[in-house]
N, C-alpha and C positions, 0 to 999 in steps of 0.2 A: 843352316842346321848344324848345328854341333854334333860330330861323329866320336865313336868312343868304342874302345876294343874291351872286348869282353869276356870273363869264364863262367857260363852258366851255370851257378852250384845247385839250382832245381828248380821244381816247376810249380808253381803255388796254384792252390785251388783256383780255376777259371779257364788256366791252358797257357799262361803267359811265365816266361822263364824270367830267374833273379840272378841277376850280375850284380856289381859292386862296384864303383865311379868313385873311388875316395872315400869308401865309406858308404856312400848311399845309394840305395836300393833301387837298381834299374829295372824295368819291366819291359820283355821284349817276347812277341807274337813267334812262334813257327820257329823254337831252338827247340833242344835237348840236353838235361843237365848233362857238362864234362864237357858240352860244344866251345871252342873258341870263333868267337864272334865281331863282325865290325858294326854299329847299331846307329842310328841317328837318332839323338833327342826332338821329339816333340811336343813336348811336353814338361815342364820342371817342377816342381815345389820343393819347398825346404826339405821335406822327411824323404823323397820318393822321387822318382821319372820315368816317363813312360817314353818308349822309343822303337823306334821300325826298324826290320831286322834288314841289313844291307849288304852283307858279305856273310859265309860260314864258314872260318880259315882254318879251321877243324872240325872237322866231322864226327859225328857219334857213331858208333858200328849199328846204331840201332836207327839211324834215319834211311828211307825208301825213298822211292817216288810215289809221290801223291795219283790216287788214278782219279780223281775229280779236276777235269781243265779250269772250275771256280776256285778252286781251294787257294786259299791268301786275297781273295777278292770278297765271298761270300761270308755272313756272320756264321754259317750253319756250324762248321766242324772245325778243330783245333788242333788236331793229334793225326793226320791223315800221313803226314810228312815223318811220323815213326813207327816202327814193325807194332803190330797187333798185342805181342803179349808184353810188350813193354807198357804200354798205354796201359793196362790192368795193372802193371808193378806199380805206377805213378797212382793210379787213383787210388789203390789201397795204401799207400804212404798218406797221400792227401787224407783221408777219412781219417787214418789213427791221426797225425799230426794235427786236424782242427779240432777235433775232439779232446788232446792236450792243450792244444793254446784256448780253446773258447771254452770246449764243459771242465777243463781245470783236470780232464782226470788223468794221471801222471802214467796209468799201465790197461789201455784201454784191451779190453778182453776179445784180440781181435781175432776171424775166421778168416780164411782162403779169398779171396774174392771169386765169385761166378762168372766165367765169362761168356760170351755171347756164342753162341754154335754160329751166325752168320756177322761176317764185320760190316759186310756191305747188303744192298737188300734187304735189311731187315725190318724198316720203317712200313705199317699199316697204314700212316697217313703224312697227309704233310699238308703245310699251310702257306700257300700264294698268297701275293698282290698282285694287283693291277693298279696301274694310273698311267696314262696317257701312252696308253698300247705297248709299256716296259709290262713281262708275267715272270714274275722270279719272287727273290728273296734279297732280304734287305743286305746292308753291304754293313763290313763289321765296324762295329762302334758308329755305326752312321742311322740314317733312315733313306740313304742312297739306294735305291733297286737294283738287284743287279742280273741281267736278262737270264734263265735258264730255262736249256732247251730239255735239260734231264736230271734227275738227281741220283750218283750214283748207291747211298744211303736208304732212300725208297726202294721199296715192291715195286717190280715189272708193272703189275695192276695200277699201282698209284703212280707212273708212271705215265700211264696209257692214260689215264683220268686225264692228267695236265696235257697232253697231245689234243687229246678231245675236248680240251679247254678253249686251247689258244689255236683251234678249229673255229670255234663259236662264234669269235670275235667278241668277249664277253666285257662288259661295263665295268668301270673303276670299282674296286672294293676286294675285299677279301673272300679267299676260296679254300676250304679244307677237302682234301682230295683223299678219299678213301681205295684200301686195295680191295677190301669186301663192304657191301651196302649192309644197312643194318639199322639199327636203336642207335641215333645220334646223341651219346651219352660215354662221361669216359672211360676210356680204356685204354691202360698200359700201348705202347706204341712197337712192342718190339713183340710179339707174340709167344718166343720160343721163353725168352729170358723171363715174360710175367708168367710162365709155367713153371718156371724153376723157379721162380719167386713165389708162389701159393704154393708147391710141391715144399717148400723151406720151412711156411710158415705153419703149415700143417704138422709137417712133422717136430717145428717146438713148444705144439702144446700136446698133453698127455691125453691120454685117452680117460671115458668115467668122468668127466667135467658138469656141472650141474647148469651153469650161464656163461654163450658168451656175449659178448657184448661189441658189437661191431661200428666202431664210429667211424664216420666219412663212408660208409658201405659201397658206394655206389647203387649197381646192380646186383650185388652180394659174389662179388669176386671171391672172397675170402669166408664169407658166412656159411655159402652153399658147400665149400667143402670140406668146411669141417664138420658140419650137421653129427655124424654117425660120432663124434665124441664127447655130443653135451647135449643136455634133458631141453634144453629153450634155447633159442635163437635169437637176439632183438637186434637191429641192422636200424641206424640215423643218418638221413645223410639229408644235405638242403636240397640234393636236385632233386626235384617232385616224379621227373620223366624216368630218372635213376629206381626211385623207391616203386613207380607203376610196374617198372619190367622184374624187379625182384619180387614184387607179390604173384606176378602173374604165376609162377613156378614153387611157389611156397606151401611147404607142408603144415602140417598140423603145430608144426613145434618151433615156425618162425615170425617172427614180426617186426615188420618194417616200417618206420615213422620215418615222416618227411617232416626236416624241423631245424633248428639250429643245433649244431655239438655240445652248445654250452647248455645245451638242457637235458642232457642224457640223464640224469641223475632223477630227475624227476618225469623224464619220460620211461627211465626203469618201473620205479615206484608205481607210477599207474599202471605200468602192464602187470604188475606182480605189487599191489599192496601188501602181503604177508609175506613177504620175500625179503629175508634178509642177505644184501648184496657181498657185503663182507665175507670175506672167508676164502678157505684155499680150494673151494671150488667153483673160482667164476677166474674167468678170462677177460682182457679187455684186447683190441685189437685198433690202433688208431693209424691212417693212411691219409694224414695231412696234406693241405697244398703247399707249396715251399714259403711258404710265411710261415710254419709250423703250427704251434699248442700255443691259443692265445693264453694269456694269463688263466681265463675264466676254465679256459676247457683242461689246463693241469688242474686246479684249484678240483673238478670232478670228476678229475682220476683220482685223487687223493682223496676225495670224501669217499666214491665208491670202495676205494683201497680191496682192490684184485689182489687176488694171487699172483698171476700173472699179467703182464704188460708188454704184450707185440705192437712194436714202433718202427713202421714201417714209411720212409723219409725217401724226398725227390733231392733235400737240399741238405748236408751235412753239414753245414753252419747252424742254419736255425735248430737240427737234430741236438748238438752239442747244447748248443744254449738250453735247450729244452729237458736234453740229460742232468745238466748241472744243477737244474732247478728238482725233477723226480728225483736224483739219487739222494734226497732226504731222506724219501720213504720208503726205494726201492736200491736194490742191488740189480746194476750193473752185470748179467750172467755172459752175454755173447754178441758182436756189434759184426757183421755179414754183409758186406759190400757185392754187388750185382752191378756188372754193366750193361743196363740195359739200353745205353745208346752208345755203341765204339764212334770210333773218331771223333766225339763232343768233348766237351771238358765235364758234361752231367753225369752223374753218380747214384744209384741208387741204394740204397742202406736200409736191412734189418737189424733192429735189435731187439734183443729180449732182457726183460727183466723181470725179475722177483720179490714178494714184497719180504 
């Protein structure tokens, strides 16, 4: 293994720090930019190398002690090994920074970031393996298991679940551990932060709204509480179990299809044939999975052509690329980063635009 001494000049989208070898771009796990570092290559190519971190001959003022005994062994978290509010400085850099290199847009209109009222405990659920009597999580960059008896990241509650698991003595396969029982349907995993995250999105549309338009809906996370600012409701999402539990609670003025995204436009249309979409009183509101807005589903955001456009993102790569394509037809108004999972390298992202 070739060793190689290093200045971490910062932390690129993922959790992995960039040093410089002659020019080219090293990748190393568990630094902090300004650290001086001793790192082993394992990894080379021409452009890049990736390398494990093996000495820290400078310290950052801003690295801690890890309180997870997994941390550097488990995939789960990347940032445990620096203070809380720094980790918020890094992913709001990271969000404007990819949003210049990938949506191209040179002065991204950015907000505060949110950060989490709990760093640790905050997780509602979490997802186990089993195989040959190992119940943990996988090891990072591998599919290696790696045994744990607690996760400091999880709820007390989902905690207790996995106790009560590997009680069982339970068969090879996968287990999602919930802190509360409920409608096995998604939902945001950090509880406090997706408050503040519907609390955000609420307050950036106006009140006096005629349509909104709620793609990916779910359960109607985002439909149900904007109700008292618009005349109709229509909420698409593909999980069928998602669209059941949002009708169950639905008033007079919402309507929920189970369907593909890329048909809103015509699933508009039939709930309101005489309905003209257009115009500066409809809203659209889209809560993508981290593959974002396939081609087809920008393609009927832009035919709908809202007023407004809540874009609400797990992955701020694909959000960029996806901005770079709407900001033909929309302006760019405000981009709001939420962490809704501390010590990961995940990022969550609001933005709004206008058309």
């Amino acid at each position: 293994m070739r060793v190689v001494d290093l200045k971490i000049e910062n932390i690129a989208f993922g959790g992995k720090g960039v040093g410089r070898d002659n020019g080219k771009a090293v990748f190393v796990p568990y630094v902090i930019e300004g650290e001086m570092v001793s790192a082993g290559i394992t990894r080379e190519k021409k452009q890049f190398a990736e390398a494990e971190l093996i000495d820290v001959k400078q310290a950052s003022l801003h690295r801690v002690r890890p309180r997870c005994p997994y941390f550097g062994q488990c995939g789960g978290c990347a940032y445990q090994h620096m203070a809380y509010e720094h980790q918020t400085e890094i992913k709001w850099r990271q969000v404007r920074d990819v949003l210049r290199r990938i949506g191209k847009i040179d002065d991204p209109p950015m907000r505060p970031i949110i950060p989490s009222p709990q760093q640790y405990a905050y997780r509602n659920r979490i997802t186990v393996h089993i195989k040959d009597g190992v119940i943990g999580f996988f090891g990072r960059d591998s599919n290696r298991l790696i045994e744990i008896e607690n996760c400091p990241i999880a709820m007390d509650e989902a905690n207790g679940e996995l106790a009560d698991l590997r009680a069982r003595n339970p068969r090879d396969g996968h287990y999602t551990l919930r802190a509360e029982r409920g409608a096995r349907i998604f939902s945001q995993t950090n509880d406090a932060v997706a408050n503040k995250l519907r609390d955000s999105v609420v307050n950036l549309v106006p009140s006096n709204q005629r349509l909104l338009i709620d793609a990916y809906c779910g359960a109607g996370f985002f439909a149900k509480a904007l109700l008292d600012k618009f005349e109709h409701v229509i909420g698409i999402d593909w999980d069928k179990f998602a669209i059941e539990v949002a009708r169950k609670s639905a008033t007079a003025k919402e309507i929920y299809i189970a369907g593909n995204v890329e048909g809103v436009g015509a699933a508009v249309s039939a709930a309101f044939p005489d309905f003209q979409v257009a115009g500066r009183s409809t809203t659209v509101i889209v809560d993508p999975p981290a593959t974002g807005l396939s081609t087809a589903v920008r393609k009927a955001i832009v035919d709908l052509a809202p007023q407004i456009l809540i874009y609400v993102s797990c992955n701020p790569s694909t959000l960029a690329r996806d901005l770079k394509e709407l900001r033909e037809n929309f302006r760019i108004e405000s981009v709001m980063p939420l962490d809704m999972f501390p010590q990961t390298a995940e990022i969550e992202v609001a933005a709004r635009l206008h058309a």
